[in-house]
ROLUMMAR-515424 format. One line per field, with one value per atom (N, C-alpha, C): residue number from 1; atom name; x, y, z. Coordinates in pm, 1 decimal, always signed. Example, Ala and Ser with C-alpha at 12.3 -4.5 7.8 and 13.67 -1.06 7.14 Angstrom:
2
pos: (1, 1, 1, 2, 2, 2);
site: (N, CA, C, N, CA, C);
x: (+1319.0, +1230.0, +1320.0, +1285.0, +1367.0, +1290.0);
y: (-569.0, -450.0, -330.0, -225.0, -106.0, +3.0);
z: (+780.0, +780.0, +780.0, +708.0, +714.0, +787.0);
***
This chain:
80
pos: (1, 1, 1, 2, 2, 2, 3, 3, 3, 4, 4, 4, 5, 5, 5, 6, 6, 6, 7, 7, 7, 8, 8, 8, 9, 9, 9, 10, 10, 10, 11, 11, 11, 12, 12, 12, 13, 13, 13, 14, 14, 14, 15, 15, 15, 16, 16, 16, 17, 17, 17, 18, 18, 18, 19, 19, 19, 20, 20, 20, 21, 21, 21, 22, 22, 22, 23, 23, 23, 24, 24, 24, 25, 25, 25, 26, 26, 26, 27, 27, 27, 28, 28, 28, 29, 29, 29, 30, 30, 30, 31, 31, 31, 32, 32, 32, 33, 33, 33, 34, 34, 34, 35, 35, 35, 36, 36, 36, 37, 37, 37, 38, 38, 38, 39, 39, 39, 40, 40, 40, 41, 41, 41, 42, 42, 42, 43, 43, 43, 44, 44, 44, 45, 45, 45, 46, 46, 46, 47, 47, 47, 48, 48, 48, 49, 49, 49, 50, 50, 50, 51, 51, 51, 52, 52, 52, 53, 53, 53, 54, 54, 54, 55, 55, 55, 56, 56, 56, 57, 57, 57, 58, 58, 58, 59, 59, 59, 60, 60, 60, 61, 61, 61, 62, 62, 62, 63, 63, 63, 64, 64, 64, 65, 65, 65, 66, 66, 66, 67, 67, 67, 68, 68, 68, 69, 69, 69, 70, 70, 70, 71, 71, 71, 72, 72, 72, 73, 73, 73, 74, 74, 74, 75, 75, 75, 76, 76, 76, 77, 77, 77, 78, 78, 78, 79, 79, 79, 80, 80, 80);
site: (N, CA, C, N, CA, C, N, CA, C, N, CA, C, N, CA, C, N, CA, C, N, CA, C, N, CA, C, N, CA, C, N, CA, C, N, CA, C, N, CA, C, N, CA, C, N, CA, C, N, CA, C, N, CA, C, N, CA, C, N, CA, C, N, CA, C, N, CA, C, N, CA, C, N, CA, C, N, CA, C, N, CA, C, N, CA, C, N, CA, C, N, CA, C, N, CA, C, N, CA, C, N, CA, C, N, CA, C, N, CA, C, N, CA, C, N, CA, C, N, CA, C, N, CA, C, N, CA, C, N, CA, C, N, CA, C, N, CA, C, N, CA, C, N, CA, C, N, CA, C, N, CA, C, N, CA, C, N, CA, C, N, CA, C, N, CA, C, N, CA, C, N, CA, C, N, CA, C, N, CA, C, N, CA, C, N, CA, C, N, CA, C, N, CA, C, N, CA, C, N, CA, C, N, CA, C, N, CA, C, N, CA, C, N, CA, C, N, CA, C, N, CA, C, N, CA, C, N, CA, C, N, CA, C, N, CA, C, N, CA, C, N, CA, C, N, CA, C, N, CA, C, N, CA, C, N, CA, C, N, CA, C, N, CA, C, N, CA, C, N, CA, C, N, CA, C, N, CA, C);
x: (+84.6, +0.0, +89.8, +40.0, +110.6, +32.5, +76.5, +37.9, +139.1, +76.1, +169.8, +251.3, +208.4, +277.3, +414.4, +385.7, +442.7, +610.5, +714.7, +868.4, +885.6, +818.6, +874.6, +814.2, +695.5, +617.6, +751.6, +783.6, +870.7, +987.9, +1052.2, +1143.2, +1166.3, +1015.7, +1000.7, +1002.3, +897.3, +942.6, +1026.7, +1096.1, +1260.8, +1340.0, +1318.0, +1402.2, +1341.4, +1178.7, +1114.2, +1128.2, +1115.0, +1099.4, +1294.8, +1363.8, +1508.8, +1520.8, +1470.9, +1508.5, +1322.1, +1294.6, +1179.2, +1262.0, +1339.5, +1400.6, +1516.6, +1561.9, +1647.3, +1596.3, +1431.6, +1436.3, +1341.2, +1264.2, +1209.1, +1106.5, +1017.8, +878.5, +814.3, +682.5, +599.5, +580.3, +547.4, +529.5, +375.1, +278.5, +132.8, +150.3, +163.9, +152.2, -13.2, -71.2, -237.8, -206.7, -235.4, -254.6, -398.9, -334.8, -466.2, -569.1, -483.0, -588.1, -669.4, -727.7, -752.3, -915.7, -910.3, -1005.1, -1049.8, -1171.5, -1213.7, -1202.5, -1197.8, -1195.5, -1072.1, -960.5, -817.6, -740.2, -828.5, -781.3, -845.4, -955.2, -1014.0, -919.3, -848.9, -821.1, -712.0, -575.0, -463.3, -391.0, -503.9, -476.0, -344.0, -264.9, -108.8, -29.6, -69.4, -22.9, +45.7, +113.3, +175.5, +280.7, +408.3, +397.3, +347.0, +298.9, +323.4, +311.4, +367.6, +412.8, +342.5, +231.7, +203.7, +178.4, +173.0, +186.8, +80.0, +107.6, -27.4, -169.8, -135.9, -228.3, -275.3, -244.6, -287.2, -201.3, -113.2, -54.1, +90.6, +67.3, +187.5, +313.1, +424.0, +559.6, +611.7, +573.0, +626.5, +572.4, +613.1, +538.9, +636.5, +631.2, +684.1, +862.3, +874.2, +1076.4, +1034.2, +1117.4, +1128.8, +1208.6, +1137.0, +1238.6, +1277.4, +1427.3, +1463.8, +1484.6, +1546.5, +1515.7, +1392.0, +1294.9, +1157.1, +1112.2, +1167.2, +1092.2, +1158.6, +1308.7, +1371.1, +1340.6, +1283.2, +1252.1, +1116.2, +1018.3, +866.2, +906.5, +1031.3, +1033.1, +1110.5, +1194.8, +1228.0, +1194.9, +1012.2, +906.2, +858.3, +881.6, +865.4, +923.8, +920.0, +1017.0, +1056.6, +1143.3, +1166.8, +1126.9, +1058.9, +957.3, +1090.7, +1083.8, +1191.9, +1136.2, +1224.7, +1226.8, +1168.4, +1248.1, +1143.9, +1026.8);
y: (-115.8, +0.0, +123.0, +228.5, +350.9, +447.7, +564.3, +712.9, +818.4, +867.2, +890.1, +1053.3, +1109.8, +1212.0, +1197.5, +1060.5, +976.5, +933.9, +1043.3, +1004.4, +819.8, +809.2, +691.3, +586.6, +601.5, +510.1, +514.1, +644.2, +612.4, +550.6, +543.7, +484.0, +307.1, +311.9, +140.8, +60.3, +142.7, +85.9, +113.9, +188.4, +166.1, +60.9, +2.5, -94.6, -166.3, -222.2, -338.0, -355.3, -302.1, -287.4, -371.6, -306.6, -377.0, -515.2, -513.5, -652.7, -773.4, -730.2, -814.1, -844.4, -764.2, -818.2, -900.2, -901.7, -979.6, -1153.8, -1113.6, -1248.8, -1265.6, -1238.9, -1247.4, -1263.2, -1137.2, -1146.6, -1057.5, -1081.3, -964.2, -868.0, -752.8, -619.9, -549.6, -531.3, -466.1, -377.8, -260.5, -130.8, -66.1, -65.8, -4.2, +104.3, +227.0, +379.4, +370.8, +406.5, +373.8, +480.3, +648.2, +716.5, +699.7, +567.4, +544.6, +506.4, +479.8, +377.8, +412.1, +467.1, +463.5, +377.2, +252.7, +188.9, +131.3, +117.1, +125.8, +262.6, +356.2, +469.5, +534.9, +432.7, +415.8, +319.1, +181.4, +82.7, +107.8, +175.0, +217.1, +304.9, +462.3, +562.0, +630.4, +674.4, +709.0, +602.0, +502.3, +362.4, +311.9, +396.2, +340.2, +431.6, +377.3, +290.5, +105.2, +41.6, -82.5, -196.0, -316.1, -428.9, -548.4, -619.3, -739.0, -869.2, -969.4, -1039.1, -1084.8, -1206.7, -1247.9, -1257.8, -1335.4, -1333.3, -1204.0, -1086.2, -956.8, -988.6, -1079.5, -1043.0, -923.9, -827.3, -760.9, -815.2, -792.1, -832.7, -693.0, -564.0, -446.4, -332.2, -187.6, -103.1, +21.2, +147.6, +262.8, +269.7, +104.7, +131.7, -29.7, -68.3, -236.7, -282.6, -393.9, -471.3, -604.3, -597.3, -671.8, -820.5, -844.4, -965.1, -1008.1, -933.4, -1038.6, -1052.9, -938.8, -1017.9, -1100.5, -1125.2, -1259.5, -1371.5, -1362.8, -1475.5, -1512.0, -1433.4, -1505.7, -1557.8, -1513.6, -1496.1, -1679.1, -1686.4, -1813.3, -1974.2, -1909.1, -2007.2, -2036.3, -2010.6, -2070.8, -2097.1, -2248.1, -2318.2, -2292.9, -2287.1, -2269.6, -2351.5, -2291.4, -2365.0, -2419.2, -2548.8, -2673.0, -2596.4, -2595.3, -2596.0, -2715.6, -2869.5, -2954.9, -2960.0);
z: (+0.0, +0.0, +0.0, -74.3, -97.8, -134.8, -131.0, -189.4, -258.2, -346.5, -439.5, -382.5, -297.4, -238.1, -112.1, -44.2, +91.4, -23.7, +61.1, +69.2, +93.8, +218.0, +268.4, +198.7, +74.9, +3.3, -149.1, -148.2, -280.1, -208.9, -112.5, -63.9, -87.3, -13.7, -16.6, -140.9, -208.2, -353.6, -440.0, -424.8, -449.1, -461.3, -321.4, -273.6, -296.2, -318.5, -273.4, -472.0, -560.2, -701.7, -713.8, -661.9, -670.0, -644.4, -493.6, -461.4, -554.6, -577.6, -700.3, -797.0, -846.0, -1012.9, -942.4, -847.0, -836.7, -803.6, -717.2, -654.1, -793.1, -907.5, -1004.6, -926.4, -894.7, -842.9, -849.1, -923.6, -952.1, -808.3, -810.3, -726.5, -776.3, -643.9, -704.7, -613.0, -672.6, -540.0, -567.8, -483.1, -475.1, -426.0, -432.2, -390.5, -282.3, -178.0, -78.1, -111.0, -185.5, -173.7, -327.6, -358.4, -443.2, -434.2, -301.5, -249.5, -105.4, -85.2, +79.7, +165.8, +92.2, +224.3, +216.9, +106.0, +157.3, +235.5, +246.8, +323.6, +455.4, +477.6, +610.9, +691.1, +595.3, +670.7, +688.1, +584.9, +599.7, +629.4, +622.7, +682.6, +639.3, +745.3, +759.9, +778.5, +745.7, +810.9, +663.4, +618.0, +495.0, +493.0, +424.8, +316.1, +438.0, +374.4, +403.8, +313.8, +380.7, +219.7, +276.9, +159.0, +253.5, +136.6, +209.9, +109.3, +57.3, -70.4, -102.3, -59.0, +60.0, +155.2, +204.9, +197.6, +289.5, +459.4, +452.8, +603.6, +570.3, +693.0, +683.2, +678.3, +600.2, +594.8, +686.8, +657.2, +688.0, +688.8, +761.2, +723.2, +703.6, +664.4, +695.5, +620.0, +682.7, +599.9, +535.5, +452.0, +382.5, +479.0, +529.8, +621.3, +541.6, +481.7, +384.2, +371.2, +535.5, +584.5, +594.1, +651.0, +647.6, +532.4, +404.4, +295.8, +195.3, +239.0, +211.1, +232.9, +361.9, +436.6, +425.0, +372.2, +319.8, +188.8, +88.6, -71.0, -53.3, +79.2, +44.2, +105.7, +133.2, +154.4, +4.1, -53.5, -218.2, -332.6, -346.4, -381.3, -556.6, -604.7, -694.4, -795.0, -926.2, -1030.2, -1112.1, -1182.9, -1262.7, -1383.0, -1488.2, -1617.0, -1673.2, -1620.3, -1672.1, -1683.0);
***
């Protein structure tokens, strides 16, 4: 979740857009002020990063380790 005026939202995806091409993983950033009720539920409470599921990985800074560490709960797809 992000807004397009929030420093610390361009920050995150900075980093979070970097470390994606490296681990090869798509990135969906939603603009909370896009949506009432993503901006009832998220407020000032962004930037934050969550995963598939909607559980938080992070909020405010990228915490790089935790999202290493959800990215390498999934196992790598075989060419075969």
């Amino acid at each position: 979740m992000s807004r397009n005026w929030c420093h610390l939202c361009d920050d995150m995806i900075d980093e979070l857009l970097a470390l994606a091409v490296s681990a090869d993983v798509r990135v969906e950033i939603e603009d909370v002020d896009a949506s009432e009720t993503l901006e009832q539920r998220w407020g000032e409470y962004v930037p934050v990063l969550l995963d598939a599921s909607g559980h938080e990985l992070c909020h405010y800074h990228l915490d790089t380790r935790e999202v290493r560490a959800y990215l390498a709960g999934f196992p790598l797809e075989s060419a075969d």
